[in-house]
N, C-alpha and C positions, 0 to 999 in steps of 0.2 A: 504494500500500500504506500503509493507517495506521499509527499509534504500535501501537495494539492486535494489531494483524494481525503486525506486525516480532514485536513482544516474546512472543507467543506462538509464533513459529518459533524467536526466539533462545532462549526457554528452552526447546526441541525441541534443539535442538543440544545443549546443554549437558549433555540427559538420555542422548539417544543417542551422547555425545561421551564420556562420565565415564571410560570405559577408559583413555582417552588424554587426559584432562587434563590427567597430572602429566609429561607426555612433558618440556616446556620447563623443566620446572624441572631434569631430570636431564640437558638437553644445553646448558642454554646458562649461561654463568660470570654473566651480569649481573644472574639471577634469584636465583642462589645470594648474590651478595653484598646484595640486596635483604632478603634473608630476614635476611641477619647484621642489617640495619641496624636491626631491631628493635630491637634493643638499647641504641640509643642513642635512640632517640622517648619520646616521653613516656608512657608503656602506664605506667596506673596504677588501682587500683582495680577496680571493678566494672567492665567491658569488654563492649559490644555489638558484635560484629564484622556486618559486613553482607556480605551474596552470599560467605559462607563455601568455597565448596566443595567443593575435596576436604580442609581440612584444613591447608593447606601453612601458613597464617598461626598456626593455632589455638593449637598446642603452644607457638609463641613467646610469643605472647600471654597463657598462661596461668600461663606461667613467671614473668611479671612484672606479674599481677592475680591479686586476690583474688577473680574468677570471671569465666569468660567465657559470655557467649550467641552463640551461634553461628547464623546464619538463612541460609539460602538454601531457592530456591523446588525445586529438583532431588532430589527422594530419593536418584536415583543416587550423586550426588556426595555427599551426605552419609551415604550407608551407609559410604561410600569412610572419610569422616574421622571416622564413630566408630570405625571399624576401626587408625584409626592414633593417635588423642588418648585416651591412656590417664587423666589426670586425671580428679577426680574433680569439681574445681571447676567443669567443663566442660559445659556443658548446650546442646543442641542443638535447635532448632526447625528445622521444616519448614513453610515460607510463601512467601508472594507477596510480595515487598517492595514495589509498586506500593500494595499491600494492608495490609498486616498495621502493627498497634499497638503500639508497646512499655508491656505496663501499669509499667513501674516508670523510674526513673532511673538512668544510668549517667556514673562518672566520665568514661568513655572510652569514642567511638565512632568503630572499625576500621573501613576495607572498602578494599581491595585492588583494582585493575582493575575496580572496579565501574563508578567515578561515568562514565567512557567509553560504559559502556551505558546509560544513560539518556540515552531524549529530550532534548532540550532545551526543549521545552515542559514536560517534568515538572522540570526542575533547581530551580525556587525552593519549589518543593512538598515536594523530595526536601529542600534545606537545613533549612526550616520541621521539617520532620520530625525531622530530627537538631537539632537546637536546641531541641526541646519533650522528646529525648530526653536530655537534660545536664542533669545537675546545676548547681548554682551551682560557676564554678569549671574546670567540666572542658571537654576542650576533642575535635576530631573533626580523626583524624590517619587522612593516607588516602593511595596509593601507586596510579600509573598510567602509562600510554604518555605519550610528549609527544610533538609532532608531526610529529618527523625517526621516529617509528615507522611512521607511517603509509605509508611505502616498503615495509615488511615485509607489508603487507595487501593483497589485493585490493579495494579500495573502486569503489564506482556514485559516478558521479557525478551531478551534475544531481539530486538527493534532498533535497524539504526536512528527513527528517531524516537525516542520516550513515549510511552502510550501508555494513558489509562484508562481503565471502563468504568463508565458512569452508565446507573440505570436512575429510570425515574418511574413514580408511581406506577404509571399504569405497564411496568415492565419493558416496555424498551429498552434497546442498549444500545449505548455510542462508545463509538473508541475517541478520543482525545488526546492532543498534546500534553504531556506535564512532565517539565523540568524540575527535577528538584534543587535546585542549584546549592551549592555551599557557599556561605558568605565569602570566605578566603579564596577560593579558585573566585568567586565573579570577581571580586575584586583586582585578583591579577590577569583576569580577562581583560576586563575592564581597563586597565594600567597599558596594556597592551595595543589595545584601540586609542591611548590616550588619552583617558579619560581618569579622572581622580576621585574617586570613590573611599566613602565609610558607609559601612554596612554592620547591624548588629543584631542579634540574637533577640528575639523576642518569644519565650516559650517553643514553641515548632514552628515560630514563623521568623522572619527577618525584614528590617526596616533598612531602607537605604536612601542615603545622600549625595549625588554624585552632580561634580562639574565636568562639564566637556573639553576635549583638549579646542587650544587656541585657534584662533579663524583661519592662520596660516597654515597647520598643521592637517583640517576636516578636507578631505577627499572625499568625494562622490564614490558609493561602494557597490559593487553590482553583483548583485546575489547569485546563487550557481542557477538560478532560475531567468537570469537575465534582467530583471528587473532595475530598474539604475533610483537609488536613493535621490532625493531633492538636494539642491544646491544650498549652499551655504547660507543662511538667512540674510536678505539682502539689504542693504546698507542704504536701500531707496524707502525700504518699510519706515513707516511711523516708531519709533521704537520710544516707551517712558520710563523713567528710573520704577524699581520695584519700591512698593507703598502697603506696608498690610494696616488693617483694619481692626 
């Protein structure tokens, strides 16, 4: 099964999954205090959240930016989080993140148990991306499993890229990307692509903070899919000092 083939079942789960998305966040304590921890990250400014959605991240984040963009590829789930993100700062896209362009700059780029589901052939594609979407200055704060989660999943083995299987109610099964990354290898991943990263421990999960290498240093990255990352965040855009709230 390819990267393409996974990623279009995984965002099949997600669509026929959206009822039951926010089930985890209402039964388990270490998702709840995850959401608190917003508060103490660095959410400043103009705000791109990635793989938004139902919503759970949105409201925090928009309490402490002067506007957020919200993207995920799932209509379901984000019918779910305009339903719940009453702001007005709030603007919501419906896309393909594999796919889709950010035309403007953002102080701050969000995403939440995303980067787990990406390939690892797409990861320095995906980096390249969020670093052509930063302003000068800003930095990409992001929150996932770490790899004592991986007990909690039914994972294949033997797959060059990562798969786990998720069922939902009414019995269906999806196979899914999920990385279980270690804080220590992202980080020298991460150093690697030029990028400067802390990253820490948070029960089975991990919290991360990371700056992009310098504007001279971001090359355009073309994934083994051919795919070419977006250019450099462009020096024409409107760009404002970060401001939290």
């Amino acid at each position: 099964m390819d990267d393409d083939a996974l990623l279009t079942e995984q965002l099949a789960y997600y669509r026929a999954g959206a009822a039951e998305y926010d089930r985890p966040y209402a039964e388990r304590e270490d998702l709840r205090e995850l959401l608190a921890a917003v508060d103490d990250l660095p959410i400043a400014g103009d705000v791109l959240e990635l793989a938004c959605g139902t919503g759970q991240w949105t409201s925090s984040l928009a309490a402490r930016a002067r506007s957020v963009t919200a993207v995920d590829a799932a209509a379901e789930v984000l019918a779910l989080a305009r339903a719940r993100t009453a702001s007005a700062t709030v603007r919501f896209v419906e896309a393909d993140l594999f796919a889709w362009q950010p035309s403007r700059c953002y102080d701050t780029v969000f995403f939440a148990f995303w980067l787990s589901h990406i390939p690892p052939a797409r990861l320095p594609g995906f980096w390249n991306t969020v670093a052509s979407a930063l302003a000068p200055g800003g930095k990409a704060v992001f929150i996932d499993d770490g790899p004592a989660a991986a007990a909690e999943e039914e994972v294949l083995s033997g797959r060059p890229t990562p798969v786990a299987v998720r069922r939902l109610d009414d019995g269906s099964r999806y196979r899914i990307v999920k990385v279980f990354h270690d804080p220590s290898s992202l980080t020298t991943d991460l150093a690697a692509l030029g990028w400067s990263a802390h990253i820490r421990l948070v029960a089975r999960k991990f919290i991360g903070v990371a700056e992009p290498p310098a504007t001279s240093a971001r090359e355009p990255a073309r994934s083994r899919e051919g795919q070419m990352s977006v250019a450099t965040c462009s020096e024409g855009l409107s760009r404002r000092q970060p401001t939290a709230r």
